[in-house]
C-alpha positions in Angstrom: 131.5 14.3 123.1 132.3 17.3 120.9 130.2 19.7 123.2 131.8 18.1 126.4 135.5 18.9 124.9 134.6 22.2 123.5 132.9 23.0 127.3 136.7 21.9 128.6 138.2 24.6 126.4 136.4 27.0 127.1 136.8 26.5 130.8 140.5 26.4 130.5 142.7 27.2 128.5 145.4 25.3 129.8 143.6 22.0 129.1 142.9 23.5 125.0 146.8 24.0 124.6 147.4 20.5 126.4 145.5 18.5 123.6 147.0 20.8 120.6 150.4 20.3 121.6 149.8 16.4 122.4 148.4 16.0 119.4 151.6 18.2 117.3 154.2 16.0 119.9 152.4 12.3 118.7 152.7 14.0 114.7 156.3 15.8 115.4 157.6 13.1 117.1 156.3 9.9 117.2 154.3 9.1 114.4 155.2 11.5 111.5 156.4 8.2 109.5 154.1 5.8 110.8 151.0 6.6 108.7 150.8 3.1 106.7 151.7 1.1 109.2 149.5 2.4 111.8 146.3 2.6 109.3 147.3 -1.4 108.0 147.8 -2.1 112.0 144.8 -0.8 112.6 143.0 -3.1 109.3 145.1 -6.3 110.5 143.3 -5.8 113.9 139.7 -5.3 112.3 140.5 -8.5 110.6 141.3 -10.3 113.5 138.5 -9.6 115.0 136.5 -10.6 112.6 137.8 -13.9 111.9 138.8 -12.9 108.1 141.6 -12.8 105.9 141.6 -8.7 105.7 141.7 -6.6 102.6 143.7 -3.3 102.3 143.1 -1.2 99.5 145.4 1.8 99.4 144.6 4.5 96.0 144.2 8.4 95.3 141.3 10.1 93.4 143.0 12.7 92.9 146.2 14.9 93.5 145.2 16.0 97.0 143.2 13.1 98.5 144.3 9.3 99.8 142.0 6.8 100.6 142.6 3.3 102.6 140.4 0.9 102.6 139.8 -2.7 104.7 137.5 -5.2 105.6 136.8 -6.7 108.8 135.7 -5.5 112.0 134.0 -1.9 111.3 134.3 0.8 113.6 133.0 0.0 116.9 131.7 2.2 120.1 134.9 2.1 121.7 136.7 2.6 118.3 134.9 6.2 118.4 135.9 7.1 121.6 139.6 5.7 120.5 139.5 8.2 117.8 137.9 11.1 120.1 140.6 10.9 122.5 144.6 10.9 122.3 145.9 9.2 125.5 142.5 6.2 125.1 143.1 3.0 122.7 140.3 0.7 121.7 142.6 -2.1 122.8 141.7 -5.1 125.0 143.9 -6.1 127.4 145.4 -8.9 127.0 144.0 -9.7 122.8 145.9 -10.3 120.0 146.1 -6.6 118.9 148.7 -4.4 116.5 146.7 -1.5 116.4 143.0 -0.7 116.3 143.5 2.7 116.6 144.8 4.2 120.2 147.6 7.4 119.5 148.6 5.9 116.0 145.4 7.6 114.7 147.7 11.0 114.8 149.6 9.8 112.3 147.1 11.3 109.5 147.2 14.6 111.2 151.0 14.8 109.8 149.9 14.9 105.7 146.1 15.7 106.3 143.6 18.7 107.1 140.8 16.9 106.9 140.0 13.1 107.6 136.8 11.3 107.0 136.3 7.8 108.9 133.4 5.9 106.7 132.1 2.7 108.0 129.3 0.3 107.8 128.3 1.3 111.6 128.5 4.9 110.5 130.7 7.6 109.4 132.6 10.9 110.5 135.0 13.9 109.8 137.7 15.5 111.3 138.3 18.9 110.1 141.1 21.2 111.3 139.2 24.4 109.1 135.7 23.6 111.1 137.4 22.9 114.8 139.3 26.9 114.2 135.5 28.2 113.4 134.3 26.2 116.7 137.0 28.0 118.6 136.4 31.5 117.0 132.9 31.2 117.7 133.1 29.6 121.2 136.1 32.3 122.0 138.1 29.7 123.2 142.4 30.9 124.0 144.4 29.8 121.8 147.2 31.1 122.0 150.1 30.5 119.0 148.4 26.6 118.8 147.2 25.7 115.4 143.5 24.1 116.1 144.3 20.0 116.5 142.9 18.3 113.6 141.1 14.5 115.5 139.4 16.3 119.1 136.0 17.6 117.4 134.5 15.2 115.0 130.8 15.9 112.4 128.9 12.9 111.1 129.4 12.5 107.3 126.9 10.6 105.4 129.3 8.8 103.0 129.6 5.1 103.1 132.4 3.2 102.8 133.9 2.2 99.3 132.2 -0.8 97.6 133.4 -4.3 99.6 134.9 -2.6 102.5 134.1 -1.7 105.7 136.0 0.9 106.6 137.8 3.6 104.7 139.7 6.2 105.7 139.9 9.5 103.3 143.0 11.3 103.6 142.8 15.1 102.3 146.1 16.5 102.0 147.8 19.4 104.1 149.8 21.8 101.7 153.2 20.1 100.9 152.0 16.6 100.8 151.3 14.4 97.3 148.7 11.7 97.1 151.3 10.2 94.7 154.0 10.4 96.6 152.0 9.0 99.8 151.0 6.0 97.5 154.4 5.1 96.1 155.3 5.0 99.9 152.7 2.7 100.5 153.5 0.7 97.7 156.7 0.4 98.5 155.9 -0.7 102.5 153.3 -3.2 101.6 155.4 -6.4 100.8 156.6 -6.1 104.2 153.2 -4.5 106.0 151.8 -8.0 104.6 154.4 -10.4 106.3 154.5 -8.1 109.6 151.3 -8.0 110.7 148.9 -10.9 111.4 145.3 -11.5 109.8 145.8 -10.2 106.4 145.8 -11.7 103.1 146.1 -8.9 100.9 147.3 -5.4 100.0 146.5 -3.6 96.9 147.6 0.0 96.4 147.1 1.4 93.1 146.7 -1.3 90.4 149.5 -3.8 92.5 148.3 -6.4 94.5 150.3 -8.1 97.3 149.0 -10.7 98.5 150.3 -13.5 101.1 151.5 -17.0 99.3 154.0 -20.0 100.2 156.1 -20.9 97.3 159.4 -22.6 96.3 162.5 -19.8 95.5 162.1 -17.3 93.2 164.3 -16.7 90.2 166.5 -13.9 90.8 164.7 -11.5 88.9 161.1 -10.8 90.0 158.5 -9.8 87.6 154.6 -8.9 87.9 153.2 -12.1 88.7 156.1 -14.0 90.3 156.3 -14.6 94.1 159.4 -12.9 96.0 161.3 -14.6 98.5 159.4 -13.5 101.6 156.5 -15.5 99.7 154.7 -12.3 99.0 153.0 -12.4 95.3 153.1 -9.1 93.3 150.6 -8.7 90.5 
């Protein structure tokens, strides 16, 4: 697939400044704010599909890099091609589907530079530096377009963390904190959990949310109580 859209470039350059500014219109536009929810849809989905109370795990290694985490259904076939392309979801007509990638993917390319995909079925990378060699040395017109960041993809041979299987690894674009991306996440999960079907839990950081019915909560919340949604923060 890489070879068949670097071949397109090269033939026109037309269709290269097409997919860069798709790509900067889904980031600029539609999905700068969506990251969590779309990368949680997309986890709900996997655990549909595989009949399981999902997982998300949601934590930084370090200043500059985010990882999420899920278990369920791991990246499929059609999942790949999902990623590979920005107008083709992984969707099935007619299932019971939030996400499972489709456009939502571009979301990462709005805080990262570089985004690995590790699964159990096999793992990749997105990588805006690599793409701009592939177009210097393919001498494909680019015109004033910054090189789009999820067209070209390299296999990685990194599995995904321990228990999961999937994990996305975020590494930051300048101007964007792995903390501050994780206290947003924190601070979306509660609802993220009662939003979107087929998960059980979401822990980001050391705080676990998970899903559980319970009478009213006293008015004052503490680590370990339930809220009144009937989320349970520990």
């Amino acid at each position: 697939m890489r070879s068949a859209v670097v071949s397109a470039w090269r033939s026109s350059a037309t269709r290269y400044v097409e997919d860069a500014t798709t790509e900067d219109d889904l980031v600029t536009v539609g999905y700068r704010d969506r990251l969590f929810t779309e990368l949680v849809a997309n986890a709900a989905d996997a655990a549909m599909t595989a009949d399981v109370a999902g997982q998300v795990r949601i934590w930084s290694s370090d200043e500059r890099t985010v990882h999420v985490a899920n278990t369920g259904a791991p990246v499929s076939d059609d999942g790949v091609r999902s990623l590979l392309s920005l107008r083709v979801s992984a969707k099935v007509a007619g299932a019971q589907s939030v996400g499972r990638y489709g456009v939502g993917f571009t979301a990462t390319a709005a805080v990262a530079d570089r985004v690995e995909v590790r699964s159990t079925t096999g793992s990749f990378v997105f990588d805006r530096a690599r793409t701009a060699q592939v177009l210097a040395d393919e001498r494909v017109a680019t015109g004033s377009r910054r090189p789009p960041l999820l067209r070209l993809a390299w296999p990685v041979d990194e599995p995904p963390a321990p228990g999961m299987d999937t994990e996305i690894v975020l590494y930051l674009s300048d101007g964007n904190s792995a903390a501050d991306l994780v206290g947003a996440a924190r601070a979306q999960a509660a609802d993220l959990l009662l939003e979107l079907p087929g998960l059980g839990q979401i822990t980001v950081g050391d705080t676990a949310f998970t899903i559980e019915m319970a009478p009213t909560p006293p008015s004052t919340p503490e680590p370990g109580s339930v809220d009144e949604s009937g989320v349970s923060i520990t």
